[in-house]
C-alpha positions as CSV (number, residue, x, y, z in Angstrom):
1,X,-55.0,-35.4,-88.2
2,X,-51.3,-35.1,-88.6
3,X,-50.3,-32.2,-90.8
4,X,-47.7,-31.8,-93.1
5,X,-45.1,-29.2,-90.3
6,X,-46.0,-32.3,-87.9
7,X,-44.6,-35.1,-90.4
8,X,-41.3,-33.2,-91.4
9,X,-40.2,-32.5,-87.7
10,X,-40.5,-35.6,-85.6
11,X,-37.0,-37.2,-84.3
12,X,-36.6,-40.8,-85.4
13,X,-34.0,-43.2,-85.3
14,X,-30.6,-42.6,-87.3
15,X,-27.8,-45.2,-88.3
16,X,-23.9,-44.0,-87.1
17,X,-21.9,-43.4,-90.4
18,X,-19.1,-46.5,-91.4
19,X,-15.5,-45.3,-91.4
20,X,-14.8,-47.2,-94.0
21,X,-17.1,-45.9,-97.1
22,X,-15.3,-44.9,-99.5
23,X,-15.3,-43.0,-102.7
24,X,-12.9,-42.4,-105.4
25,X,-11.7,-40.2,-107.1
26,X,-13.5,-37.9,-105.1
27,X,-11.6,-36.9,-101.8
28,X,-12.5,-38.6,-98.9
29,X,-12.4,-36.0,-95.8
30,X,-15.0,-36.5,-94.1
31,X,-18.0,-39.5,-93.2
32,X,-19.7,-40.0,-96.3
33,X,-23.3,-40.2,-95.3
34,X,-24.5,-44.2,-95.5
35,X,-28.1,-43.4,-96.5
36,X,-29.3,-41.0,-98.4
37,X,-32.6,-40.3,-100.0
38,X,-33.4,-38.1,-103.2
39,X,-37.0,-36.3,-103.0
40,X,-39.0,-34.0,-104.8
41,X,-41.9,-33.5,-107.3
42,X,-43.0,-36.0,-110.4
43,X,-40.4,-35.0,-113.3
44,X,-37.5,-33.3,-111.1
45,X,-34.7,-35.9,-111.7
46,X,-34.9,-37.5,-108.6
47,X,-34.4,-41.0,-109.9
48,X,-31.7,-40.1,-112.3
49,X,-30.0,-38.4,-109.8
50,X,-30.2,-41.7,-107.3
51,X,-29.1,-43.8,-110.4
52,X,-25.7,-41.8,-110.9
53,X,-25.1,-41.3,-107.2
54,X,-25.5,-45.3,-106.3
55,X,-23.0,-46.0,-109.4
56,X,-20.7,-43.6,-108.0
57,X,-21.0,-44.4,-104.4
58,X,-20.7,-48.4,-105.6
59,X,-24.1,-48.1,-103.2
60,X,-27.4,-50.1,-103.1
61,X,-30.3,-48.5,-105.5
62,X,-33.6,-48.5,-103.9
63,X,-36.2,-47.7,-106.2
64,X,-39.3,-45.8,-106.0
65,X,-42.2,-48.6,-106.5
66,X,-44.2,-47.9,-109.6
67,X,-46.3,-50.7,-110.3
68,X,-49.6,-50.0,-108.6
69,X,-53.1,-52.5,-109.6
70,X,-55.0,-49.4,-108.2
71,X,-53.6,-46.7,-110.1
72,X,-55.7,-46.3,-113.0
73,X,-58.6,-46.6,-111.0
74,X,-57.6,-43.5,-109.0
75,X,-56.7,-41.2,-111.9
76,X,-59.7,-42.4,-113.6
77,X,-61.8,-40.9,-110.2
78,X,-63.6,-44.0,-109.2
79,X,-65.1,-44.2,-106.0
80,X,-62.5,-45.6,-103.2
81,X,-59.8,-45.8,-105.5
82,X,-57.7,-43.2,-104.0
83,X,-57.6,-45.0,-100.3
84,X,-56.3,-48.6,-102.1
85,X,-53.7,-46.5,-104.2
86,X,-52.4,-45.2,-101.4
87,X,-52.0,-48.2,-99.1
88,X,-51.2,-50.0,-101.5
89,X,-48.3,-47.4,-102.4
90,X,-48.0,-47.3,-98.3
91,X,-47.4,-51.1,-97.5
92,X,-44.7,-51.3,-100.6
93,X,-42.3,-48.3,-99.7
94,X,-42.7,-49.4,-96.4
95,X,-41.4,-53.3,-97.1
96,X,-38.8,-51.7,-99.5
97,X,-37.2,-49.6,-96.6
98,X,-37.5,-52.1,-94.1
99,X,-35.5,-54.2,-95.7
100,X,-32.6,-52.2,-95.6
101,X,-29.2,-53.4,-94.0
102,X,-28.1,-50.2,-92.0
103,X,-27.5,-51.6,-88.5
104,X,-23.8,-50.6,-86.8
105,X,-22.2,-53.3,-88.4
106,X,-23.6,-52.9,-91.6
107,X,-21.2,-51.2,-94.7
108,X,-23.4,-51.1,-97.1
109,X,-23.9,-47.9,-98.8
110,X,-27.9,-47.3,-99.9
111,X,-29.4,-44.5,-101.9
112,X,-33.3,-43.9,-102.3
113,X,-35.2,-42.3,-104.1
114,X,-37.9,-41.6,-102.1
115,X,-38.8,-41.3,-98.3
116,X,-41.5,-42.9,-96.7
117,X,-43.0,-39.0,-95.4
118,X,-43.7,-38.8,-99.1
119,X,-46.4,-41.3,-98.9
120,X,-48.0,-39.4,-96.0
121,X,-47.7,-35.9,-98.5
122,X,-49.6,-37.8,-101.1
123,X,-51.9,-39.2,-98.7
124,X,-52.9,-35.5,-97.1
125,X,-53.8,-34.4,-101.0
126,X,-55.4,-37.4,-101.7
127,X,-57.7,-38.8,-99.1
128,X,-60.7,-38.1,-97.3
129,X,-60.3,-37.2,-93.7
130,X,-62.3,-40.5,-93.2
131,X,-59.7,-42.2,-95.5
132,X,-56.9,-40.1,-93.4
133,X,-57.7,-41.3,-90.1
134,X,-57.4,-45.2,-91.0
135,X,-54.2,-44.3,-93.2
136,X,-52.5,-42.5,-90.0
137,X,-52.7,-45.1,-87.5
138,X,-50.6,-47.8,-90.4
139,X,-48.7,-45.2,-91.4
140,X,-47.2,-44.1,-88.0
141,X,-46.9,-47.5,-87.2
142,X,-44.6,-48.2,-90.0
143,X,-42.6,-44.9,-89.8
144,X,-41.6,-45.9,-86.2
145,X,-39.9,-48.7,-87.7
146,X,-37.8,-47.3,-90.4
147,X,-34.2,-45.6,-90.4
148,X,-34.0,-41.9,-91.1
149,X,-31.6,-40.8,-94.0
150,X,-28.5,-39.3,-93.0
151,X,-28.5,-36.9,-95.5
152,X,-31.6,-35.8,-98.0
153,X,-31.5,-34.1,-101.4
154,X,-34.5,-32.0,-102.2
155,X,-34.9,-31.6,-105.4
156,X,-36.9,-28.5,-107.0
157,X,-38.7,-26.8,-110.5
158,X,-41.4,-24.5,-110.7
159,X,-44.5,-26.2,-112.0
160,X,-43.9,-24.3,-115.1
161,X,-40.8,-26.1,-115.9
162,X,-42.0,-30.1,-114.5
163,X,-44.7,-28.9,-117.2
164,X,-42.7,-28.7,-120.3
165,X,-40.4,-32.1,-118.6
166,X,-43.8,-34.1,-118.7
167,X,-44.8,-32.7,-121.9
168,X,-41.3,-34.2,-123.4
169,X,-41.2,-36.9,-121.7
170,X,-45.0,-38.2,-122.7
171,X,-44.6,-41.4,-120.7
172,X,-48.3,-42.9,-120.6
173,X,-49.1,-43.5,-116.9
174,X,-47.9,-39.7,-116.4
175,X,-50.7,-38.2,-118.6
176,X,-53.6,-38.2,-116.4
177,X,-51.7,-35.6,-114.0
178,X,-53.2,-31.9,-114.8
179,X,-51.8,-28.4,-114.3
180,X,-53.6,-27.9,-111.1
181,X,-53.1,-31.3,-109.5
182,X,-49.4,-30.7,-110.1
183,X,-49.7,-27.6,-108.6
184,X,-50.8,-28.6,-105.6
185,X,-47.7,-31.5,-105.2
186,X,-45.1,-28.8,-105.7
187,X,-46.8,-26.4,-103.4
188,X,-47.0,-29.5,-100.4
189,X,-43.3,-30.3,-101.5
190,X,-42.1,-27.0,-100.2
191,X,-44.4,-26.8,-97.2
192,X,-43.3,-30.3,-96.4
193,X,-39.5,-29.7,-96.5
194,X,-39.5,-25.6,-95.0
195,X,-40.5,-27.7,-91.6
196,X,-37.7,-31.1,-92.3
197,X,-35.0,-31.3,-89.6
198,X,-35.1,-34.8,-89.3
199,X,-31.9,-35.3,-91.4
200,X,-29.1,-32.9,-93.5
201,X,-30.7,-31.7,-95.7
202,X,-29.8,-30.2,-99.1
203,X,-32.2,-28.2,-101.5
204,X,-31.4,-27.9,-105.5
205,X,-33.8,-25.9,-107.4
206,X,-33.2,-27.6,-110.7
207,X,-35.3,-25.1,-112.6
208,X,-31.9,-23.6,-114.0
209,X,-29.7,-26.0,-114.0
210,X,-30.6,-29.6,-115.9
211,X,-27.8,-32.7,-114.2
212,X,-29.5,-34.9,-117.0
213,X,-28.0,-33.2,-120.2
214,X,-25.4,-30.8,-118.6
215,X,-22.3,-32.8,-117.6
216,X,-20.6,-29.8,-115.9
217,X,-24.1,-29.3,-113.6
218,X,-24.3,-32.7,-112.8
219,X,-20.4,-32.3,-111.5
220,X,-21.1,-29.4,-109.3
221,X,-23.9,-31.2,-108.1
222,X,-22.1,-34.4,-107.3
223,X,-19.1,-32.4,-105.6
224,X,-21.4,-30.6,-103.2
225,X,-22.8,-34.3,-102.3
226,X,-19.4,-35.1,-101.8
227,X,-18.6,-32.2,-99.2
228,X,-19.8,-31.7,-95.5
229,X,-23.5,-30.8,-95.2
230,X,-24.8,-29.6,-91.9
231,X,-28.4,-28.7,-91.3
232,X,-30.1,-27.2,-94.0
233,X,-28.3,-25.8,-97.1
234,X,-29.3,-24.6,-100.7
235,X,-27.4,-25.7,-104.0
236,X,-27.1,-22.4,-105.8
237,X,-24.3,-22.7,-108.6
238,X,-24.6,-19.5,-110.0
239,X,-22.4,-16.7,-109.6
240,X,-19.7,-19.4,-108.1
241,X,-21.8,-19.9,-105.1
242,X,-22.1,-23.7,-104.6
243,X,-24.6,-23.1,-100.9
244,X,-25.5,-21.1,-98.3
245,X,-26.6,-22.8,-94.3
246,X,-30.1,-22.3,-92.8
């Protein structure tokens, strides 16, 4: 089995960075990273936080695939219906990123909201280890042929505070996900990315700051984006401190 350390460390392929992205107003001193993916736990921002950085990047949106004909089955605990979720969840992030034009003469500009290793995290607190052992062999398969992000945004909330965000939100197909289950994603999320060094990396614990209804987070957020990030380095905007390295 392939645990969660061995999924956020393994070297794979990277695209070089185009000299000619651009961004404006924001100060272009540096290579502007060409792909970049937003992660984190259900309710975190991460797809609002793709959203605004495509439009202000002028950069192709890639969307985390929501439609799903096994999904009710699985939240509903029928027999099986975990396995086709997930492969089903599997074979569409994995068509989604394959499609992606990031070769040396590409200059496009893509931001995603999800990586495929997030399928795999899912599939570990999912699945049987039967159910495991047939995902693993598709899933490396696929993985080998996908870019890696140049830089990834990790975002973070205590499960206290994704709580009260699905609480307001209420969307339907969100629901069926209890305290505990929701527990147990956050808890993977951070033993998934305390191993990543496959990319930059950059960690925002959004539990005190909120990008969606406070202009003036979202703008320190999107000029640390805009700045050089090496490695591994946390957002912390309190106190004037915008990150510190790993």
């Amino acid at each position: 089995m392939l645990t969660l350390p061995a999924i956020a460390t393994r070297t794979l392929p990277r695209y070089p960075a185009s000299s000619e992205t651009s961004l404006e107003p924001m100060a272009n001193l540096f290579e502007l990273p060409r792909y970049i993916a937003v992660e984190g736990p259900i309710r975190v921002g991460k797809s609002t936080l793709a959203r605004i950085l495509a439009e202000r990047l002028n950069a192709q949106r890639v969307m985390e695939p929501e439609e799903n004909p096994f999904l009710s089955a699985f939240y509903e605990g029928e027999r099986g219906a975990a396995f086709q979720a997930q492969f089903a969840f599997l074979v569409r992030r994995f068509e989604q990123l394959q499609a992606l034009d990031l070769g040396p003469r590409s200059q496009r500009t893509v931001v995603a909201d999800f990586i495929l290793e997030k399928d795999k995290l899912f599939a570990c607190l999912n699945l049987t280890d039967q159910e495991l052992d047939t995902y693993n062999r598709y899933y490396s398969h696929f993985r080998e042929m996908l870019p890696t992000p140049d830089l990834v945004i990790y975002l973070q909330a205590t499960p206290e505070v994704l709580k009260k965000r699905l609480k307001k939100k209420n969307a339907p197909g969100e629901k069926a996900v209890n305290d505990e289950y929701l527990e147990e994603v956050v808890k993977a999320y951070e033993h998934f990315f305390f191993h990543y060094t496959s990319s930059d990396l950059l960690i925002v614990n959004t539990s005190e700051i909120d990008f969606v209804d406070r202009n003036e987070d979202l703008q320190e957020l999107l000029r640390k984006v805009t700045e050089p990030i090496k490695g591994t380095q946390y957002f912390l905007p309190l106190g004037g401190q915008d990150a510190v390295g790993a």
